[in-house]
MDTraj code that builds the backbone (N, CA, C; nanometers):
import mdtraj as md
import numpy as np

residues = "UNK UNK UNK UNK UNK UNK UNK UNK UNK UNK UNK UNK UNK UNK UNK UNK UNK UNK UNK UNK UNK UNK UNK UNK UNK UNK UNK UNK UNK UNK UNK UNK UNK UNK UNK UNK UNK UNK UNK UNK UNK UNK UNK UNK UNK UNK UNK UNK UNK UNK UNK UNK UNK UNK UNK UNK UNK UNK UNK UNK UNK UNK UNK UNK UNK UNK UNK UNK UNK UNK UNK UNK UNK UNK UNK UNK UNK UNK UNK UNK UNK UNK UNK UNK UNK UNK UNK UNK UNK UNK UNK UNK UNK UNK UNK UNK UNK UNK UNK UNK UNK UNK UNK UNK UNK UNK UNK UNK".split()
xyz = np.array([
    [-1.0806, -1.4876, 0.3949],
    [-1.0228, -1.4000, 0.2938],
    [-0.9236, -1.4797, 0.2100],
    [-0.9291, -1.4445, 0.1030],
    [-0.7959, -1.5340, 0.0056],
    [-0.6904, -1.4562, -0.0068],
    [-0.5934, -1.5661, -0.0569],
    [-0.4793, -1.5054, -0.0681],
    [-0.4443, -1.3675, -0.1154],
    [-0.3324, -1.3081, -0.0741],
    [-0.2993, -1.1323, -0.1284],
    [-0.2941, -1.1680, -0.2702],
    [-0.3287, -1.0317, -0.3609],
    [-0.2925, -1.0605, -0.4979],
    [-0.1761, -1.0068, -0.5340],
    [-0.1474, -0.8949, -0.4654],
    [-0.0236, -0.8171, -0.4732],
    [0.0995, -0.8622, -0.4223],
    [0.2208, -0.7931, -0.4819],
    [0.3630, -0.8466, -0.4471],
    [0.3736, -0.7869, -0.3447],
    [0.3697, -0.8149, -0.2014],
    [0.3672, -0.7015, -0.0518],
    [0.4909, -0.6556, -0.0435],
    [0.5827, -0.6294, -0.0970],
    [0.6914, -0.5711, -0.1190],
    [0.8640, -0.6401, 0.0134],
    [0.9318, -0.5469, 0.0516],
    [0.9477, -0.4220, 0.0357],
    [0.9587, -0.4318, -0.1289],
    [0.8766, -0.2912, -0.1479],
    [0.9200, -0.1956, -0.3149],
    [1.0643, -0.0594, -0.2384],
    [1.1002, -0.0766, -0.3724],
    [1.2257, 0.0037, -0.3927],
    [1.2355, 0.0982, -0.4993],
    [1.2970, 0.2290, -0.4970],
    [1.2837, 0.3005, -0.6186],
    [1.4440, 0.2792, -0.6805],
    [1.5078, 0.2764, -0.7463],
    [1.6126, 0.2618, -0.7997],
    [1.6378, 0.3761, -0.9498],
    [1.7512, 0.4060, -0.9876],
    [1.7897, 0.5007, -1.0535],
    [1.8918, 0.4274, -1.1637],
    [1.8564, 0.3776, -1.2354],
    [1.9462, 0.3402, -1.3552],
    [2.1091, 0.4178, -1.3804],
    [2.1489, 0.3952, -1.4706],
    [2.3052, 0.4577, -1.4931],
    [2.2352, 0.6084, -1.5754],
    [2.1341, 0.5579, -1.6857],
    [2.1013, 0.6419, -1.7545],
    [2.0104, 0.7496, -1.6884],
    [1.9725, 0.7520, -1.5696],
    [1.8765, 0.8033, -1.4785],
    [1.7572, 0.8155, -1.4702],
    [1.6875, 0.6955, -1.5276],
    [1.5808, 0.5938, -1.5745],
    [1.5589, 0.5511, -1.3753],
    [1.4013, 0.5681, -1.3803],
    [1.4013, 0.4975, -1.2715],
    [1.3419, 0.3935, -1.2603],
    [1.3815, 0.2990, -1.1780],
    [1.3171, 0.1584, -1.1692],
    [1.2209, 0.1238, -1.0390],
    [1.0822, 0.0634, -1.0648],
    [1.0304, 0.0145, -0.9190],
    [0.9987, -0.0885, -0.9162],
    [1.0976, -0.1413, -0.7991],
    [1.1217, -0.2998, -0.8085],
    [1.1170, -0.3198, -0.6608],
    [1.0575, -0.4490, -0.6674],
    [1.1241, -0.5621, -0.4978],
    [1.2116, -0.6102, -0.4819],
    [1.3153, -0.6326, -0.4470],
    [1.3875, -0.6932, -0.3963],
    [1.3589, -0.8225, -0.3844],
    [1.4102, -0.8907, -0.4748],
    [1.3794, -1.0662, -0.4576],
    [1.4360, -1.1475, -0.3971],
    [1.4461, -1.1998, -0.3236],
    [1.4837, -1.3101, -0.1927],
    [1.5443, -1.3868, -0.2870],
    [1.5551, -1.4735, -0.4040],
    [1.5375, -1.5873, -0.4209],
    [1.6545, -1.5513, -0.5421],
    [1.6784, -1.4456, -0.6325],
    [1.7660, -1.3646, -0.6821],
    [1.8413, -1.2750, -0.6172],
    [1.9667, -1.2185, -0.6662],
    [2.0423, -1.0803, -0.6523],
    [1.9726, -0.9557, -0.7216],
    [1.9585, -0.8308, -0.6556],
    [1.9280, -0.7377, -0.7207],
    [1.7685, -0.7145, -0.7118],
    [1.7196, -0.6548, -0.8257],
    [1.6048, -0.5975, -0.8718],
    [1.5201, -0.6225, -0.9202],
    [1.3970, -0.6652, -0.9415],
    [1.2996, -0.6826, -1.0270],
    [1.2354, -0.5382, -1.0715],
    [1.2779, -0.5849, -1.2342],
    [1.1962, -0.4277, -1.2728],
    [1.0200, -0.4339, -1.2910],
    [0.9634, -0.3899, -1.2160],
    [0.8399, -0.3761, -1.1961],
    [0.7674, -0.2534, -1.2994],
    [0.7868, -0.1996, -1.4062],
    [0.7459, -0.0720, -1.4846],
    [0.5672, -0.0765, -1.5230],
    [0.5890, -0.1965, -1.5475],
    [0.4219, -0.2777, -1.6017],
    [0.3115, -0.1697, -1.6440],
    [0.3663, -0.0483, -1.7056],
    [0.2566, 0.0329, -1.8130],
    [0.1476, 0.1149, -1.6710],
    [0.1712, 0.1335, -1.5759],
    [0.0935, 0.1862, -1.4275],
    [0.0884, 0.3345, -1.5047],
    [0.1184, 0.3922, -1.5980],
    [0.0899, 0.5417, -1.5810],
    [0.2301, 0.5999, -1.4601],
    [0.2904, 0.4917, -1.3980],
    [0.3974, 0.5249, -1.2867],
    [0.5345, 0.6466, -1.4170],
    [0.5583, 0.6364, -1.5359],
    [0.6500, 0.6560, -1.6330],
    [0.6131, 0.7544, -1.6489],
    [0.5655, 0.8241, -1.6046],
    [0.5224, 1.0342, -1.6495],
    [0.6411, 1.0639, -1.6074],
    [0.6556, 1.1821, -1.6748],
    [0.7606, 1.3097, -1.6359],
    [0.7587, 1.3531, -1.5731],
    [0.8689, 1.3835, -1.4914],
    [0.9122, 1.4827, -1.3901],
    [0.8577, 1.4620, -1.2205],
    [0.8191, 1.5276, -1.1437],
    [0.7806, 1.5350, -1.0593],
    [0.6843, 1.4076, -1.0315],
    [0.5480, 1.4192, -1.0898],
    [0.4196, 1.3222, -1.1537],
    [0.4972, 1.1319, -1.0910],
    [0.5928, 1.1567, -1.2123],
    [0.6404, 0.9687, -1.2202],
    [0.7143, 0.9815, -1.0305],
    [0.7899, 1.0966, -0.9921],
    [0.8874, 1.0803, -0.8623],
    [0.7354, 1.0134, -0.7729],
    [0.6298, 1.1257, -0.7959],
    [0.5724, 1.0663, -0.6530],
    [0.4874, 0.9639, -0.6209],
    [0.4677, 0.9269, -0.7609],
    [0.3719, 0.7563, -0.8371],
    [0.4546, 0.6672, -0.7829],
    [0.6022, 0.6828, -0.8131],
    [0.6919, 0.5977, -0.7529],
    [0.6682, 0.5647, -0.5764],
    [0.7065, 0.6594, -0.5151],
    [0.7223, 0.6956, -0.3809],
    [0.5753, 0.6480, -0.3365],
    [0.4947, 0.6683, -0.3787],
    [0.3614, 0.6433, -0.3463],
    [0.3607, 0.4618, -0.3211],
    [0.3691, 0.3959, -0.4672],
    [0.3947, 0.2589, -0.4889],
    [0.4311, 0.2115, -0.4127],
    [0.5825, 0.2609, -0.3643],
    [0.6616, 0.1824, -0.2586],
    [0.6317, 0.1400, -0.1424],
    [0.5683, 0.2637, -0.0871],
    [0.5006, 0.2881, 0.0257],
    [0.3651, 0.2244, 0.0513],
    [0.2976, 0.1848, -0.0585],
    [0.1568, 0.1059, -0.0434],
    [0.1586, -0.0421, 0.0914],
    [0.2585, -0.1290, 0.0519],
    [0.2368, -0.1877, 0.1681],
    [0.2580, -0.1652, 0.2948],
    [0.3465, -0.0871, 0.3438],
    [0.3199, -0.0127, 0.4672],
    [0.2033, 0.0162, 0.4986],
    [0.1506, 0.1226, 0.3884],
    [0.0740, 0.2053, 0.4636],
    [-0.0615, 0.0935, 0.4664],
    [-0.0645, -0.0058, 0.4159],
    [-0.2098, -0.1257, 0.3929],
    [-0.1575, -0.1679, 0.5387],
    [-0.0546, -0.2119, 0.6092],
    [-0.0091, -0.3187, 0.6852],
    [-0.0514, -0.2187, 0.8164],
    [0.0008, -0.0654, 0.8091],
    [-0.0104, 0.0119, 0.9218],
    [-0.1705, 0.0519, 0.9571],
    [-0.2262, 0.0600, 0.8380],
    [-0.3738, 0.1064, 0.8475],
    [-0.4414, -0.0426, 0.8819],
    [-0.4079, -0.1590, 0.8674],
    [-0.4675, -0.2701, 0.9495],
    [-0.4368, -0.2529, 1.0486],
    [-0.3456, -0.2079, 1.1125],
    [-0.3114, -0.2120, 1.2180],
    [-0.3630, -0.1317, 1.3467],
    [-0.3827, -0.0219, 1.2765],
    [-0.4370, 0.1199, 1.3549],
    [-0.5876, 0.0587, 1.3363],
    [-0.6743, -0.0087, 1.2348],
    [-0.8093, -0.0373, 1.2649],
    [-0.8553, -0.1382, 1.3520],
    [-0.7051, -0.2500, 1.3311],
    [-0.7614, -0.3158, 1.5087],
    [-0.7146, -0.2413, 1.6479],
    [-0.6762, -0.1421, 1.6373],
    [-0.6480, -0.1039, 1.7451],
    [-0.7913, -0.0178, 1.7973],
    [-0.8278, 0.0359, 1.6986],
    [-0.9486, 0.1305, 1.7342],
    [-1.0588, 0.0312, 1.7831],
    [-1.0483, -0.0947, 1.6602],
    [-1.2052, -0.1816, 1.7051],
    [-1.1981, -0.2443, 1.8639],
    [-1.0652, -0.2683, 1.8526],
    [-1.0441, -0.3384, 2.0804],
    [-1.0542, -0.2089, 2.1034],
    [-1.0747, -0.0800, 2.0981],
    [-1.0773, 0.0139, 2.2017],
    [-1.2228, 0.0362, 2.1914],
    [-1.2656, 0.0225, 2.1104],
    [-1.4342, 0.0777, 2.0851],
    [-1.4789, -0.0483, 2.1684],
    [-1.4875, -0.1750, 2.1636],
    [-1.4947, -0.2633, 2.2246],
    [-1.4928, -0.3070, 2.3769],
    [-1.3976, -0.2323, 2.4435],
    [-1.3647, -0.2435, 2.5447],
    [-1.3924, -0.0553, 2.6247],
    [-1.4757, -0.0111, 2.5368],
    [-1.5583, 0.1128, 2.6199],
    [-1.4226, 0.2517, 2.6393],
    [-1.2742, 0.2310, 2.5309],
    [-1.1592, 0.3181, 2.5747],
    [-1.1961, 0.3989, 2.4556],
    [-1.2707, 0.4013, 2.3672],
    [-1.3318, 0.4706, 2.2687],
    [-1.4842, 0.5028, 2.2694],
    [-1.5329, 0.5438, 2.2467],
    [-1.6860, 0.6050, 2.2185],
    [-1.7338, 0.5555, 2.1307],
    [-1.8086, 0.4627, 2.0599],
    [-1.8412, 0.4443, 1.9582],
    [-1.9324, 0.5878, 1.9204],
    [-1.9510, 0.6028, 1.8094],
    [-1.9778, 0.7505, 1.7216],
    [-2.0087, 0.7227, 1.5484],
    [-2.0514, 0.8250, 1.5190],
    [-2.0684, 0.8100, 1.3477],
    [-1.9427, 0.8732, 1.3120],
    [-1.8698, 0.8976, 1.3592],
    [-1.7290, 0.9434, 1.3117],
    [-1.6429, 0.8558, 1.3237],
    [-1.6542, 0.7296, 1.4362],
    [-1.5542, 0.5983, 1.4428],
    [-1.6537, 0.5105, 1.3060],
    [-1.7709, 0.4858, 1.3554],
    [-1.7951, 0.4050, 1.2782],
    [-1.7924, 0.4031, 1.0992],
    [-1.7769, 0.5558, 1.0415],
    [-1.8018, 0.6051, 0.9192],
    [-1.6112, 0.5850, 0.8717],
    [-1.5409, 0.6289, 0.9952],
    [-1.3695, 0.5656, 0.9637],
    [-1.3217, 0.4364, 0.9820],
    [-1.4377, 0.3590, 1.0489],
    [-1.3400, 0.1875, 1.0182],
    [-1.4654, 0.1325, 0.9166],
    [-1.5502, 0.2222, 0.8610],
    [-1.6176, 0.1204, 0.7731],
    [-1.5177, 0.1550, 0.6202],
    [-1.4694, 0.3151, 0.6310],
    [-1.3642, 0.3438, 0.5236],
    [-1.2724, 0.2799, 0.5196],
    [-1.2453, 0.2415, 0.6476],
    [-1.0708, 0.2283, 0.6587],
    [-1.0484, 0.0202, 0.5815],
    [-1.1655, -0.0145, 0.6471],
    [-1.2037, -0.1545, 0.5535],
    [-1.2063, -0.1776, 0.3965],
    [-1.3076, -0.0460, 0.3877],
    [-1.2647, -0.0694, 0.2013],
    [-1.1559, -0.0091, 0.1691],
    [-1.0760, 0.0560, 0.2626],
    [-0.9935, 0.0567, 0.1680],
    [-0.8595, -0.0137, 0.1838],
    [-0.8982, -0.0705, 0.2626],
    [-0.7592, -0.2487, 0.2985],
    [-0.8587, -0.3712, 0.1731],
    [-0.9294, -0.3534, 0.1875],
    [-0.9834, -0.4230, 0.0837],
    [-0.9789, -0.4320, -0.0710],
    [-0.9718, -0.2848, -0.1045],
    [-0.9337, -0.2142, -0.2266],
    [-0.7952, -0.2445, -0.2861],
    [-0.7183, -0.2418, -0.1818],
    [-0.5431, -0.2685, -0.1476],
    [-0.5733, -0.3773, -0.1820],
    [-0.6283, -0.4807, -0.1374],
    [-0.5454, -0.6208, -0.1354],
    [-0.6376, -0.6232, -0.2985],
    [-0.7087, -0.5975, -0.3308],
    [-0.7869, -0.6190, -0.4713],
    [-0.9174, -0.6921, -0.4801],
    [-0.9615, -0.7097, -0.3562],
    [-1.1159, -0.7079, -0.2691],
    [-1.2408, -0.6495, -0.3255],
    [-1.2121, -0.5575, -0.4088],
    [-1.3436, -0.4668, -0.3959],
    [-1.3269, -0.3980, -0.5349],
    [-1.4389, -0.4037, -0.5987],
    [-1.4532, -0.3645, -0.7611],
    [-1.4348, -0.1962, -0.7685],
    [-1.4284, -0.1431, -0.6650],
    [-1.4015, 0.0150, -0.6837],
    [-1.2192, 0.0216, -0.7131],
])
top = md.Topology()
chain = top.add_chain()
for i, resn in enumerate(residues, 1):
    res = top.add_residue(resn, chain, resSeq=i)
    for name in ("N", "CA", "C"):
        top.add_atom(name, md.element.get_by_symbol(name[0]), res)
traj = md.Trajectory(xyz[None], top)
């Protein structure tokens, strides 16, 4: 597999003075914020932009946790502590594209 294309975060939501919100990483290498806005459709009004945000932030977690939970299932299917089924196999063939999708793997 090649390298991630994405910034794996942590992402942060931040709140300007003007109450503008910002979604940024936290840069190691600087103080502060990187403003991340980059035209995502994330800039809607109201409610819409809060949970685009919240969503964003949360993407590498939830890529890092859902790898995580799919090797756990494949050593259990493996080792006979799971059943293999069309219901395991139809959720780690999903659960692949869509760690794949995440990292920017896959044309969907």
């Amino acid at each position: 597999m090649s390298k991630i294309k994405h910034t794996p975060g942590p992402w942060t939501i931040c709140r300007t003075t003007d109450g503008a919100q910002i979604l940024g990483i936290a840069d190691e290498d600087a103080a502060g914020i990187t403003d991340y806005r980059l035209g995502l459709g994330l800039w809607r009004a109201g409610a819409e932009r809060e949970a685009n945000a919240h969503l964003i932030a949360a993407a590498p977690d939830l890529k890092r946790e859902l790898e995580r939970l799919r090797e756990i299932v494949v050593d259990a299917v493996a080792r006979g502590m799971i059943e293999a089924c069309p219901e395991v196999d139809a959720a780690l063939h999903c659960s692949a594209e869509a760690i794949d999708k995440a990292g920017g793997y896959s044309d969907a």
